[in-house]
C-alpha positions in Angstrom: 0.0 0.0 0.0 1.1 3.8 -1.2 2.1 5.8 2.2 1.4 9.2 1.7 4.1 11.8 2.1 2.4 14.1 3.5 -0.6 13.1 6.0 -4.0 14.6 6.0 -4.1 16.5 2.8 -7.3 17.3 1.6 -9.7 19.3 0.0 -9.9 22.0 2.4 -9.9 22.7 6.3 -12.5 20.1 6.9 -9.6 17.3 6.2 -9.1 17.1 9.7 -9.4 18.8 13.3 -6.3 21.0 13.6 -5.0 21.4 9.9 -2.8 24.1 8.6 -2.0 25.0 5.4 1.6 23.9 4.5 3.3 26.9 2.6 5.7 24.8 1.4 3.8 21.7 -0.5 0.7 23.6 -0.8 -1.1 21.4 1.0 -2.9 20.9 4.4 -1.6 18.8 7.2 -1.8 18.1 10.8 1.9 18.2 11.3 2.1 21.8 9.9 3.8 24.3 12.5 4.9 28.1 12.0 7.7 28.8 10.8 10.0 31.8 9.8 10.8 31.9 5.7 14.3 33.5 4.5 11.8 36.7 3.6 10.8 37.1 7.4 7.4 36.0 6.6 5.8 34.0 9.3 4.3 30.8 7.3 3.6 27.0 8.4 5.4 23.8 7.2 4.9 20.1 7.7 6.7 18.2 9.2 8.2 16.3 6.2 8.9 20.0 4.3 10.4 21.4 7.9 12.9 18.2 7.6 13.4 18.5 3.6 14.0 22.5 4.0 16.0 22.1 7.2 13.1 24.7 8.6 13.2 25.2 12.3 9.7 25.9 14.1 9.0 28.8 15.7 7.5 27.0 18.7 7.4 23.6 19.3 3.9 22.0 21.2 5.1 20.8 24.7 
């Protein structure tokens, strides 16, 4: 069976309690977390684009 890459992408916020828009893939997931881009923008990124991009969270859930 095909694993997905990136978990709970979907058609919109209704994919899954606590999705975020990863700015990265373009895609929603429940791993996303903010991060900050090169720009200074404040944006979210999975967990698999925050590995892939070397993209440190702002904060992390305790």
């Amino acid at each position: 069976m095909h694993q997905p890459t990136h978990p709970s992408q979907g058609p919109g916020p209704a994919a899954g309690i606590g999705t975020a828009w990863c700015a990265w893939h373009e895609g929603f997931s429940v791993t996303a977390r903010p991060v900050q881009a090169a720009d200074g923008a404040v944006h979210f990124a999975c967990l698999s684009c925050r590995e892939a991009y070397s993209l440190t969270p702002l904060t992390d859930p305790s």
